[in-house]
ROTI-635994 format. One line per field, with one value per residue: residue in three letters; x, y, z of N, C-alpha, C, O, CB in turn. Coordinates in pm, 1 decimal, padded with zeros to 6 digits. Atoms other than C-alpha are relative to their C-alpha. Glycine has a CB too. Layout:
BEGIN
residuo	(ALA/...)
n_x	(X/...)
n_y	(Y/...)
n_z	(Z/...)
ca_x	(X/...)
ca_y	(Y/...)
ca_z	(Z/...)
c_x	(X/...)
c_y	(Y/...)
c_z	(Z/...)
o_x	(X/...)
o_y	(Y/...)
o_z	(Z/...)
cb_x	(X/...)
cb_y	(Y/...)
cb_z	(Z/...)
//
This chain:
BEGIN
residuo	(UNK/UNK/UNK/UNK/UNK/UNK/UNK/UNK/UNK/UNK/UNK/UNK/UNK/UNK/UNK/UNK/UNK/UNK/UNK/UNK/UNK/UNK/UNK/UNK/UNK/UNK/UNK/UNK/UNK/UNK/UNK/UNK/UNK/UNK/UNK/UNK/UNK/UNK/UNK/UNK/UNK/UNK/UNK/UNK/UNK/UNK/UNK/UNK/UNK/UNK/UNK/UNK/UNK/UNK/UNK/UNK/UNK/UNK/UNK/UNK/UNK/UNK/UNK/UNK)
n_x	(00084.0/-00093.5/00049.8/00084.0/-00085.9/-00093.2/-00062.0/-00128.9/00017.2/-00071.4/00011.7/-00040.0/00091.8/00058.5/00125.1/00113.5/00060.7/00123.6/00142.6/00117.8/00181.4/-00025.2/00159.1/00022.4/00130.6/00070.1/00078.6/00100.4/00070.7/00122.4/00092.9/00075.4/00084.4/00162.9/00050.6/00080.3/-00123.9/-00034.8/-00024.4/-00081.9/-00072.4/-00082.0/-00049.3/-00126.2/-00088.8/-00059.5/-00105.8/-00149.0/-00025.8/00000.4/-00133.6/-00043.2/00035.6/-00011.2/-00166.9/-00014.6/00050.0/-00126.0/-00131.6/00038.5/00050.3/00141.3/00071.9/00070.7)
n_y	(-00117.5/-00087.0/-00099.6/-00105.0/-00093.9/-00065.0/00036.7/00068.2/00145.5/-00007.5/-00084.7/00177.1/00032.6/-00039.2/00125.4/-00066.3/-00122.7/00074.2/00079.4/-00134.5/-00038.6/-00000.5/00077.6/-00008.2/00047.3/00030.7/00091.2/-00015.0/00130.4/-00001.3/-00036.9/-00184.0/-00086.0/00049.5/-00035.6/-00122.8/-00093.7/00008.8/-00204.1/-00013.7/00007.2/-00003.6/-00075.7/00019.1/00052.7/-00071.2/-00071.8/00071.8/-00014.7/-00209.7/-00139.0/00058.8/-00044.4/-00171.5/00040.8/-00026.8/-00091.4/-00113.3/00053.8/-00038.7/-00149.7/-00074.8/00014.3/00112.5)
n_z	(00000.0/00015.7/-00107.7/00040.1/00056.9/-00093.7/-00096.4/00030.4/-00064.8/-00123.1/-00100.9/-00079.6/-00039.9/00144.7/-00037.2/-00050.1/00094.1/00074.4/-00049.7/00030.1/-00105.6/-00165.7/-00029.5/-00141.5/-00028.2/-00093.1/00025.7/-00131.3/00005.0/-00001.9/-00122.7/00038.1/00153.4/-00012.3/-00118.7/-00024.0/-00063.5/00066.9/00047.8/-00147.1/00026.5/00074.7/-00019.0/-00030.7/00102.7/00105.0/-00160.3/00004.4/00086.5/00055.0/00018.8/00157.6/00074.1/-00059.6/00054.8/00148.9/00092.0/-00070.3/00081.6/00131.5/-00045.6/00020.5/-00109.4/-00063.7)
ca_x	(00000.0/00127.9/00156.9/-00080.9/00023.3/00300.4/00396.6/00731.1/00715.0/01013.0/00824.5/00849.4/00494.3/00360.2/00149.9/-00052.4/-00070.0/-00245.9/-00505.5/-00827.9/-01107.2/-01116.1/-01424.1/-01533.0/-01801.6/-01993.2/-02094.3/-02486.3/-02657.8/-02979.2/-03131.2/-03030.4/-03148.0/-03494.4/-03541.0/-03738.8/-03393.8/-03291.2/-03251.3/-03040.7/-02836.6/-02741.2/-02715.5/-02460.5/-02259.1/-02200.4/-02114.1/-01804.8/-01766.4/-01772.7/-01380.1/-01290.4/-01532.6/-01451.2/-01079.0/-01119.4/-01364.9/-01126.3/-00826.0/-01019.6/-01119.9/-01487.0/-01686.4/-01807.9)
ca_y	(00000.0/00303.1/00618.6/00936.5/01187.5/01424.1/01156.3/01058.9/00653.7/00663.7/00839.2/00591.3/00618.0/00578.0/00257.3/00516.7/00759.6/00495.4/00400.0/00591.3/00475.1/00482.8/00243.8/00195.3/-00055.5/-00149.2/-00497.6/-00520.8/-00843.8/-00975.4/-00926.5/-00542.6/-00494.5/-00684.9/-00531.0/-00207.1/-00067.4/-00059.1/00332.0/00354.0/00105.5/00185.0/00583.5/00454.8/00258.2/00573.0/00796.3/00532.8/00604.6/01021.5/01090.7/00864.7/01105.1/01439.5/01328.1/01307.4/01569.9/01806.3/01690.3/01761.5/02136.8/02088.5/02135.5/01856.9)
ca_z	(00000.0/-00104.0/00137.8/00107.4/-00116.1/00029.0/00286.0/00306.5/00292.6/00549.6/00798.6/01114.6/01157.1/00798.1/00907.0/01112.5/00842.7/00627.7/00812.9/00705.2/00969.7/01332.3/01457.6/01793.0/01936.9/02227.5/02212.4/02392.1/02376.4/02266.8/02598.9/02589.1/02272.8/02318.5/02660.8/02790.8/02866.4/02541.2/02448.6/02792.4/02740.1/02392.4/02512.9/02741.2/02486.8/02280.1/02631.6/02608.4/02291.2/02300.0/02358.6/02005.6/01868.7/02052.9/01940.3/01575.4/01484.7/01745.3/01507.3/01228.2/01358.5/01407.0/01684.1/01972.0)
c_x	(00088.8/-00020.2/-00101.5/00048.4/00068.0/00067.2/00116.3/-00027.5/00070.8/-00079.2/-00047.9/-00123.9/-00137.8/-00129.4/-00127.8/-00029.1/-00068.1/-00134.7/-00073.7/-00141.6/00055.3/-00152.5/00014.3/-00132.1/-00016.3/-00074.7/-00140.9/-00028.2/-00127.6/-00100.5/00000.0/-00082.4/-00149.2/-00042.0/-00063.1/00085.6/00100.8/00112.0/00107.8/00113.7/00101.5/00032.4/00142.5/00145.4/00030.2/00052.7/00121.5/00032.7/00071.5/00152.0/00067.8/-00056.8/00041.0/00170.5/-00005.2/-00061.9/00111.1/00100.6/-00065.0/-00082.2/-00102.9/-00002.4/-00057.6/-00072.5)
c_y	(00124.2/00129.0/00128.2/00106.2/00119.3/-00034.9/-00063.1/-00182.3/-00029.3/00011.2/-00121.9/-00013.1/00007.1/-00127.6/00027.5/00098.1/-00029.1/00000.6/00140.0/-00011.4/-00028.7/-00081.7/-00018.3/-00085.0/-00049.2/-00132.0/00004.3/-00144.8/00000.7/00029.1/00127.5/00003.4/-00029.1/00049.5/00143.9/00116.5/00032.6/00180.3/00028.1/-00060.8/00053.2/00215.8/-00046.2/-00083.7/00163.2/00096.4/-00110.0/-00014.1/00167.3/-00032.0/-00056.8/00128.7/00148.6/00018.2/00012.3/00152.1/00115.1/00021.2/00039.9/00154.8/00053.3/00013.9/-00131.0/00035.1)
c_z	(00000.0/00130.7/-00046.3/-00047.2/00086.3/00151.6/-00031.7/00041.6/00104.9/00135.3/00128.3/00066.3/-00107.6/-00002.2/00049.3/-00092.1/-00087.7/-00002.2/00002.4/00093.3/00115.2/00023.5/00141.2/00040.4/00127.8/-00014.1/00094.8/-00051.2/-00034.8/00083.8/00031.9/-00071.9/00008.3/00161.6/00019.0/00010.0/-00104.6/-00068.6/00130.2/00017.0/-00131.0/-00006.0/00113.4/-00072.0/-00099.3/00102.1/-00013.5/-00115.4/-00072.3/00010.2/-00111.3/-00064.8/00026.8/-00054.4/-00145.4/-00031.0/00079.8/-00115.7/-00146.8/-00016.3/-00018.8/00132.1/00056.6/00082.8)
o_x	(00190.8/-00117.6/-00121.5/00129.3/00008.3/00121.0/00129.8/-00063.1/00008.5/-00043.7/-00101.2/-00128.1/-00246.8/-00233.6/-00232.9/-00134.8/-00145.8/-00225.4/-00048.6/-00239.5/00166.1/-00253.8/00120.1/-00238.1/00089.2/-00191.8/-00125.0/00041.6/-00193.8/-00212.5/-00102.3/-00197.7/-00230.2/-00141.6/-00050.9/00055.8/00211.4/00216.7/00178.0/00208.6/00222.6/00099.5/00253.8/00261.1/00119.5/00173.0/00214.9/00099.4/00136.7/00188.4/00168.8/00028.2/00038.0/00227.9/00059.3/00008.8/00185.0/00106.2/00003.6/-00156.6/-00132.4/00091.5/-00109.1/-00139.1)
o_y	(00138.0/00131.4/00127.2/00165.5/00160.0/00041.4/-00140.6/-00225.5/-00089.2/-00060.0/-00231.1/-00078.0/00063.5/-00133.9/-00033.9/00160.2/00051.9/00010.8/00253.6/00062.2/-00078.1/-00049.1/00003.7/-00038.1/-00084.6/-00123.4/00044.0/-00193.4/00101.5/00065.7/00190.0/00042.7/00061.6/-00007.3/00209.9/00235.8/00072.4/00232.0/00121.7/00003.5/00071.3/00257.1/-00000.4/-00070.3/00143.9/00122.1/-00030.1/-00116.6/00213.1/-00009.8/00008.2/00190.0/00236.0/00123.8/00107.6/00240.2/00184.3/00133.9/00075.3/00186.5/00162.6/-00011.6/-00210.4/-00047.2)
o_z	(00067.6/00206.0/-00167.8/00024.2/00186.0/00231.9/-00126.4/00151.2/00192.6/00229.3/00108.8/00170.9/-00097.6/-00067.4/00031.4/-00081.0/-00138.0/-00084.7/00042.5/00105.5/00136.0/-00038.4/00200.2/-00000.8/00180.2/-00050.9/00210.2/-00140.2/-00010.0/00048.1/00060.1/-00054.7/-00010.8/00206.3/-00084.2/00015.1/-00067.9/-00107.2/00091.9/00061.9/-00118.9/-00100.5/00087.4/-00032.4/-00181.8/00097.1/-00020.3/-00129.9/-00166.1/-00105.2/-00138.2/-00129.4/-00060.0/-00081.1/-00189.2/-00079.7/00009.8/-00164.9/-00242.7/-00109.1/-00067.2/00207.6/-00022.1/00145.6)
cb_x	(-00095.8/-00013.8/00133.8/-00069.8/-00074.8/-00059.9/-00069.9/00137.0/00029.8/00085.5/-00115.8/00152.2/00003.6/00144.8/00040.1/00015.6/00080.8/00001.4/00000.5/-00061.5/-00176.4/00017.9/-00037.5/-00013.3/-00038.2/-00073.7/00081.2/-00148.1/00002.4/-00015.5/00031.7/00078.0/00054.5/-00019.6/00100.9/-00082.8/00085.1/-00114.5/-00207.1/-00068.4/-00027.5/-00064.7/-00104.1/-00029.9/-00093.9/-00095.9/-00102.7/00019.0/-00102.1/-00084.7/00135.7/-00085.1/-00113.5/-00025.2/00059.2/-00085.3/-00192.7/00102.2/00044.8/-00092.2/00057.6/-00138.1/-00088.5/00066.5)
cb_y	(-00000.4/00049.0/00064.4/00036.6/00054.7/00101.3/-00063.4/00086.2/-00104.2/00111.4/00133.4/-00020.6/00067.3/-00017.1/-00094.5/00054.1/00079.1/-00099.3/-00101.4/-00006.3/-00118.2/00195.0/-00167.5/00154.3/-00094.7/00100.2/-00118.6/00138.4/-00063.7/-00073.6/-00065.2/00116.2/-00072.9/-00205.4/-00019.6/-00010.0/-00077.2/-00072.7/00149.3/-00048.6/-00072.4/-00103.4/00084.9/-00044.6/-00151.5/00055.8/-00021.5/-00132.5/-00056.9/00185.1/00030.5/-00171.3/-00042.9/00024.9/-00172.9/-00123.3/00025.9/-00073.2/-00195.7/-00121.0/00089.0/-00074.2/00075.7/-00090.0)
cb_z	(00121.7/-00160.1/00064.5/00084.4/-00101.3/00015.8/00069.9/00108.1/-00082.9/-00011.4/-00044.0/00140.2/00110.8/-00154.1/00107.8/00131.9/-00064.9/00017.7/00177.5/-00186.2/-00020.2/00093.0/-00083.1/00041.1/-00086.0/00019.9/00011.1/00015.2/00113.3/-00024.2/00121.5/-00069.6/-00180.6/-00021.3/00086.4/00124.1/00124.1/-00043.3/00026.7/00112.5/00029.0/-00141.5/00025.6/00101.6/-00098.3/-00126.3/00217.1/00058.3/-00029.1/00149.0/00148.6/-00067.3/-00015.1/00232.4/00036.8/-00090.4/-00002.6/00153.3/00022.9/-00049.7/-00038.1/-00072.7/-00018.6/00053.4)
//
């Protein structure tokens, strides 16, 4: 794989300069998901998810 234009291939961290997605998941289970508690749990799965996201778009000079 080649590097991204204007990166030096050298650069001793060109493995991270590749990589184009960042993902992040919360496994829940069938019994969250089919339960009453559903919306609650899966707001707390993305609260452990915010500082991945407060981290990129930051880095990418939006607003969080």
């Amino acid at each position: 794989m080649r590097p991204p234009r204007g990166f030096d291939p050298n650069h001793p961290f060109i493995d991270d300069i590749r990589m184009k997605d960042f993902v992040a998941s919360v496994a829940l289970t069938e019994e969250q998901i089919c339960s009453g508690n559903v919306m609650r749990d899966f707001g707390s799965a993305c609260r452990k998810m915010a500082p991945l996201v407060e981290f990129t778009t930051r880095a990418l000079g939006l607003k969080f």
